[in-house]
RONUDO-207070 format. One line per field, with one value per residue (C-alpha): residue in three letters; x, y, z. Coordinates in steps of 0.5 Angstrom, whole numbers, padded with zeros to 4 digits. Layout:
REM RONUDO-207070
aa = (ALA ...) $
x = (X ...) $
y = (Y ...) $
z = (Z ...) $
//
This chain:
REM RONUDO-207070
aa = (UNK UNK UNK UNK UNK UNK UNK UNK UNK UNK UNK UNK UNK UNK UNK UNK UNK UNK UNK UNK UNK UNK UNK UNK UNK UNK UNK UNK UNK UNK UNK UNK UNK UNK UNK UNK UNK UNK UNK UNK UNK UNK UNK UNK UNK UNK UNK UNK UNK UNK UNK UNK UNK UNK UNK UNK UNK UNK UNK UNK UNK UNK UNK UNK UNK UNK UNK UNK UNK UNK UNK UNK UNK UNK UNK UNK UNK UNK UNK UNK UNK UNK UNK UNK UNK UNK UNK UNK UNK UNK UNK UNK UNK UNK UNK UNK UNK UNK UNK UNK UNK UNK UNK UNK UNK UNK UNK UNK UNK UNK UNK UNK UNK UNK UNK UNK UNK UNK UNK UNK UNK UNK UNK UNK UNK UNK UNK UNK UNK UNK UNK UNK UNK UNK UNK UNK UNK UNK UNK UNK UNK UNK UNK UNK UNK UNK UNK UNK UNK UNK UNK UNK UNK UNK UNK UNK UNK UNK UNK UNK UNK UNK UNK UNK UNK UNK UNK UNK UNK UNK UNK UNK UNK UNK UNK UNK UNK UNK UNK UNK UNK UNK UNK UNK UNK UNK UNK UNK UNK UNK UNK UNK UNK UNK UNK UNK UNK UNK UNK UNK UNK UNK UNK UNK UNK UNK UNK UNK UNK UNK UNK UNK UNK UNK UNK UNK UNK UNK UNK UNK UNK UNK UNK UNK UNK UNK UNK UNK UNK UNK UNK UNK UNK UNK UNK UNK UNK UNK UNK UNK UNK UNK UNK UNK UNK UNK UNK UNK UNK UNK UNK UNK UNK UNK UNK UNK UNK UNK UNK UNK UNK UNK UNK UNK UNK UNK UNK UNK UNK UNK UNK UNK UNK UNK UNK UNK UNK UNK UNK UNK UNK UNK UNK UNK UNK UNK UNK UNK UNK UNK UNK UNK UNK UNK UNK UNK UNK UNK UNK UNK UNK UNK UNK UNK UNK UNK UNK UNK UNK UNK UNK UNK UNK UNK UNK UNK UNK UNK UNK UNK UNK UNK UNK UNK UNK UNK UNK UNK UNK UNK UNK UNK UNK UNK UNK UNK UNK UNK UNK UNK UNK UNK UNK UNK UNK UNK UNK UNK UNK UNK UNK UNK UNK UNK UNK UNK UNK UNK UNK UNK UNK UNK UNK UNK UNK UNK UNK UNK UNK UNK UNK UNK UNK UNK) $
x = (0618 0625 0623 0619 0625 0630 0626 0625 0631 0633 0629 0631 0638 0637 0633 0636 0629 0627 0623 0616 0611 0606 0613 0616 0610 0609 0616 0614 0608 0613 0617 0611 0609 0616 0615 0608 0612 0616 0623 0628 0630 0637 0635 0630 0635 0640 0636 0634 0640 0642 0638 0639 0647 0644 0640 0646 0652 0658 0654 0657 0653 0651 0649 0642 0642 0645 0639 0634 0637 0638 0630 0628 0632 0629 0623 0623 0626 0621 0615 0618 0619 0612 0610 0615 0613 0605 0606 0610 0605 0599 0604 0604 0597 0596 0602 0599 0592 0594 0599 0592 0588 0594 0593 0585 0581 0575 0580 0578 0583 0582 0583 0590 0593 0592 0595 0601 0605 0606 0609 0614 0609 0607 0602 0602 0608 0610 0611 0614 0611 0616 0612 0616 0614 0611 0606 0606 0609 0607 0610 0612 0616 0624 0624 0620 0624 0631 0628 0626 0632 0637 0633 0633 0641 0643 0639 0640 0635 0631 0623 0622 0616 0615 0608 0605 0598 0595 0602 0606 0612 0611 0616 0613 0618 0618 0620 0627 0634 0634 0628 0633 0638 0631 0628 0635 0636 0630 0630 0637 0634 0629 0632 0632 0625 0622 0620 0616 0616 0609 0610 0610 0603 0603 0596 0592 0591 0597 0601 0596 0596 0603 0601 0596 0601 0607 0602 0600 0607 0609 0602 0603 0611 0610 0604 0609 0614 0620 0626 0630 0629 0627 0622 0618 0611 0612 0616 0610 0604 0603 0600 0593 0592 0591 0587 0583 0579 0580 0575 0578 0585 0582 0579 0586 0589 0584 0585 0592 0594 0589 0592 0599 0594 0594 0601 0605 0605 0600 0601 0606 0613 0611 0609 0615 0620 0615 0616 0624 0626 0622 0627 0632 0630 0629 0636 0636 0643 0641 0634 0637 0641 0636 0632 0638 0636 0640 0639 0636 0631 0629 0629 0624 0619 0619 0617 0611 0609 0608 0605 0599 0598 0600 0604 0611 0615 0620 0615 0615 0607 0606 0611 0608 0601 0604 0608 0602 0598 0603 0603 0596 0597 0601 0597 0591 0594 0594 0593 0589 0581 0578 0584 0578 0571 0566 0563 0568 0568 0570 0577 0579 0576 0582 0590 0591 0593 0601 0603 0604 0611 0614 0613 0618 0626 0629 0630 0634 0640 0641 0634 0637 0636 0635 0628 0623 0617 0610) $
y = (0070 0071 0067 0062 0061 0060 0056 0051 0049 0049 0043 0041 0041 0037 0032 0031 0030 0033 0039 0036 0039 0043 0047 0048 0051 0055 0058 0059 0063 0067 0068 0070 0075 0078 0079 0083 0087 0089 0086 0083 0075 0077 0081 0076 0070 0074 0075 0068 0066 0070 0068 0062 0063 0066 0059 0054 0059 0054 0048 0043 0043 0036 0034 0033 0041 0042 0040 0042 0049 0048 0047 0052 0057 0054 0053 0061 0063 0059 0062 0068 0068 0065 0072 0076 0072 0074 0080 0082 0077 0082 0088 0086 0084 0092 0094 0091 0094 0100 0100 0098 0104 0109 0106 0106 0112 0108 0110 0114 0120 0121 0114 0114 0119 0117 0110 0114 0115 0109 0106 0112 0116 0124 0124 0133 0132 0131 0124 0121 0114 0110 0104 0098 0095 0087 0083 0076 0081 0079 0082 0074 0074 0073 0078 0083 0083 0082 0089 0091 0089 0092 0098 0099 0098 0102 0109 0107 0112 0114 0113 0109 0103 0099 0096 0091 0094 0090 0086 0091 0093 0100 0104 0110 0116 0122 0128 0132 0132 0124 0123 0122 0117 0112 0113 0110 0105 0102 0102 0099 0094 0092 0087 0091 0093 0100 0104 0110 0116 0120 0127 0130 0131 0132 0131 0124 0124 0125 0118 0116 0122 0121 0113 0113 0118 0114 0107 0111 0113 0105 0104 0110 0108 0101 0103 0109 0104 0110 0109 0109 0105 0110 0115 0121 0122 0130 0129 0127 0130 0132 0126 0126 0132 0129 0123 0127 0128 0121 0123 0129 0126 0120 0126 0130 0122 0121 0128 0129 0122 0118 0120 0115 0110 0110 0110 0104 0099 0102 0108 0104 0106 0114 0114 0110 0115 0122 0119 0117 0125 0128 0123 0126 0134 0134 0133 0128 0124 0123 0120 0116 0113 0111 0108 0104 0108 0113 0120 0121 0115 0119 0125 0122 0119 0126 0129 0123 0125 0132 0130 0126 0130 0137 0138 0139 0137 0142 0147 0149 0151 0144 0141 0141 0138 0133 0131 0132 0127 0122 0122 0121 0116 0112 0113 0111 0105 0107 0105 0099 0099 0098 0105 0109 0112 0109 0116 0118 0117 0111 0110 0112 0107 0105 0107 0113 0113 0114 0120 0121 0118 0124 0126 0120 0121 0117 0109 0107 0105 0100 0096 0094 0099 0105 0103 0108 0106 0108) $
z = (0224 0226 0234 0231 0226 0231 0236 0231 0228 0236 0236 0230 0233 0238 0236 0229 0226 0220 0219 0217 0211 0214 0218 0211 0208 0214 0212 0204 0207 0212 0204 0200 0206 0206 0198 0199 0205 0200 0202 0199 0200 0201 0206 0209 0208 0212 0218 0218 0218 0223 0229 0227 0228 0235 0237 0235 0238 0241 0239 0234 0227 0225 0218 0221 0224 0216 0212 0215 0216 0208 0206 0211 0207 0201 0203 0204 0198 0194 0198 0196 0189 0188 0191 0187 0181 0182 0183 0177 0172 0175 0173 0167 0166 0168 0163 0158 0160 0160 0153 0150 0153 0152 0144 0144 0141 0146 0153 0159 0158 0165 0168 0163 0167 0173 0172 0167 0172 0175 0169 0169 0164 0165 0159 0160 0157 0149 0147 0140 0138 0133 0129 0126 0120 0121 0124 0128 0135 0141 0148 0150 0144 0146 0140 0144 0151 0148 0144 0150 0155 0149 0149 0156 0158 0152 0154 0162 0166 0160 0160 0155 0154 0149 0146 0141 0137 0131 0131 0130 0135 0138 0142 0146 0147 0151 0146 0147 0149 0148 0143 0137 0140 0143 0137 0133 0138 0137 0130 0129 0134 0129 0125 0119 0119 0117 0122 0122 0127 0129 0131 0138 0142 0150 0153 0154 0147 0145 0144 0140 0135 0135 0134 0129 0125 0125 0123 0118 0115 0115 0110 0106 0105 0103 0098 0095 0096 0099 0101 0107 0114 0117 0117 0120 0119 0119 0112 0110 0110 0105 0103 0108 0105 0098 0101 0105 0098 0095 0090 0088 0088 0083 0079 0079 0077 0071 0069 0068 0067 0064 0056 0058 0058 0051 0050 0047 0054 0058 0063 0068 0065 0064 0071 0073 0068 0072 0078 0078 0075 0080 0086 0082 0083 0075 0074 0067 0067 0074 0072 0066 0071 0076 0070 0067 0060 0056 0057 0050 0051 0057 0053 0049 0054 0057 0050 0050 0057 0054 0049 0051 0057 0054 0061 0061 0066 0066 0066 0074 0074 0070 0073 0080 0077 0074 0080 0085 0080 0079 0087 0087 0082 0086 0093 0090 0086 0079 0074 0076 0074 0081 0084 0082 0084 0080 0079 0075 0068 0065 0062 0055 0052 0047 0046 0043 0035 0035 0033 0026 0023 0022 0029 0032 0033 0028 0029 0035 0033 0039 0042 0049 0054 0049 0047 0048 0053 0050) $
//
């Protein structure tokens, strides 16, 4: 490439013509060959460049001479980035062929071992999976790549990539020394949105347990309405536990809870005030605070709670059935009608009588915040 180059522009050099198109798109094709061989165009371009110093050695350089070494050079930097550019939109086509497969439970593990490697993934070892919350992601998205290139510039050599499944931004990270430090990066890179973390799993399979794990935490998440920014699937298993029989667990529902219905109000507030003096590690004042209510007025919806269903909260034994219900109610989507099975039996049919007269605490001196519910 370098002799033809240098007998050419030797020519053009002497007879001051310009380079005709057919020789400026044998230079492109030299360029895109260079970039297939694997060479870089400053290398390239300084062996050109070089040889063509050679030819002209001791001459005058006319502006003729000039140009036509300028659209020599810009013709094989053209062809050159054309290869380049082909080659990384086939890359990322097989990127994204594989991110799918790594993700799909239909995948070849076989096949997804082999090609592992080359996007800087050994599958024998354990990975963790972080999931964030949203949809609308796609991996063209300058959201995504400025995520991807922050990401990268901040965790340096560490192997970490990223993915889109069902519109959810997905972040694939090997488990150990620096699996806590990737994981934080990516969700404070997010934009505020929640992020889940499945567990650790090696294998083929393994990152799309850890994925199904964390996709699953978002949803029970959002459902149960938790807090925080960021969390850990382990932290939560309990939860497919209770839904692995979701009959069962409309039943234990039904069961212990279905008689708050029949309170003044319906059974939301109860189930709220439950709820609430459970995240507070059963501590009253705590609970009355989070509720915006008095520690008497909570006092009293406890003792409602007691009273309608024969469970006391603060009773540990009783306590744990109430609290598992109240989560079951919570995961199901309780009270609302279509939450449980039809095979259970039919709701209470009406609210239950209130209690006599003389079992109510005196009228509430003040009918703001302090009003019992229920």
């Amino acid at each position: 490439m370098a002799t033809a180059w240098a007998e050419l522009l030797n020519e053009v050099a002497h007879t001051g013509r310009k380079l005709r198109r057919e020789e400026l798109e044998s230079f492109r094709a030299d360029g895109d060959l260079a970039a297939t061989r694997g060479r870089g165009l400053a290398e390239v371009i300084d062996e050109q460049l070089a040889s063509t110093g050679t030819v002209w050695l001791g001459r005058a350089v006319d502006a003729p001479s000039m140009a036509a070494l300028r659209a020599a050079v810009s013709a094989l930097a053209e062809g050159h980035g054309r290869a380049h550019r082909h080659r990384l939109q086939q890359e990322e086509a097989s990127r994204r062929e594989f991110l799918a497969d790594l993700l799909s439970n239909r995948s070849d593990l076989g096949r997804l071992a082999e090609h592992a490697e080359r996007f800087g993934l050994n599958l024998s070892c354990a990975h963790v999976v972080a999931v964030a919350e949203g949809d609308g992601y796609d991996l063209e998205d300058p959201l995504v790549r400025g995520v991807e290139r922050q990401l990268l510039g901040r965790l340096g050599e560490q192997e970490v990539l990223l993915a889109v499944k069902h519109g959810r931004l997905v972040c694939i990270v090997p488990s150990g020394p620096g699996e806590s430090r990737a994981v934080k990066g990516f969700a404070a890179l997010t934009q505020g949105r929640r992020v889940a973390v499945g567990r650790a799993h090696s294998g083929p399979g393994g990152v799309l347990h850890s994925y199904e794990e964390a996709r699953t935490a978002l949803e029970q998440a959002t459902r149960l309405n938790l807090p925080g920014p960021l969390l850990h699937a382990a932290d939560l298993l309990v939860l497919p536990v209770l839904l692995r029989d979701r009959e069962a667990l409309a039943d234990l529902v039904h069961s212990v809870l279905g008689p708050l219905a029949g309170a003044r109000g319906g059974a939301a507030p109860l189930l709220e005030t439950l709820a609430v003096y459970a995240e507070a590690r059963f501590v009253a004042a705590e609970a009355a605070r989070r509720l915006d209510l008095s520690v008497r007025a909570l006092s009293y919806r406890l003792a409602r709670i007691t009273q309608l269903t024969g469970l006391d909260p603060d009773d540990s034994l009783q306590r744990y059935t109430l609290e598992t219900a109240a989560l079951g109610a919570r995961l199901l989507g309780w009270p609302e009608p279509e939450s449980l099975p039809e095979s259970l039996p039919e709701p209470l049919p009406g609210p239950l009588p209130d209690p006599a007269p003389e079992a109510w605490p005196e009228p509430w001196p003040d009918g703001g915040r302090d009003q019992p519910a229920g």
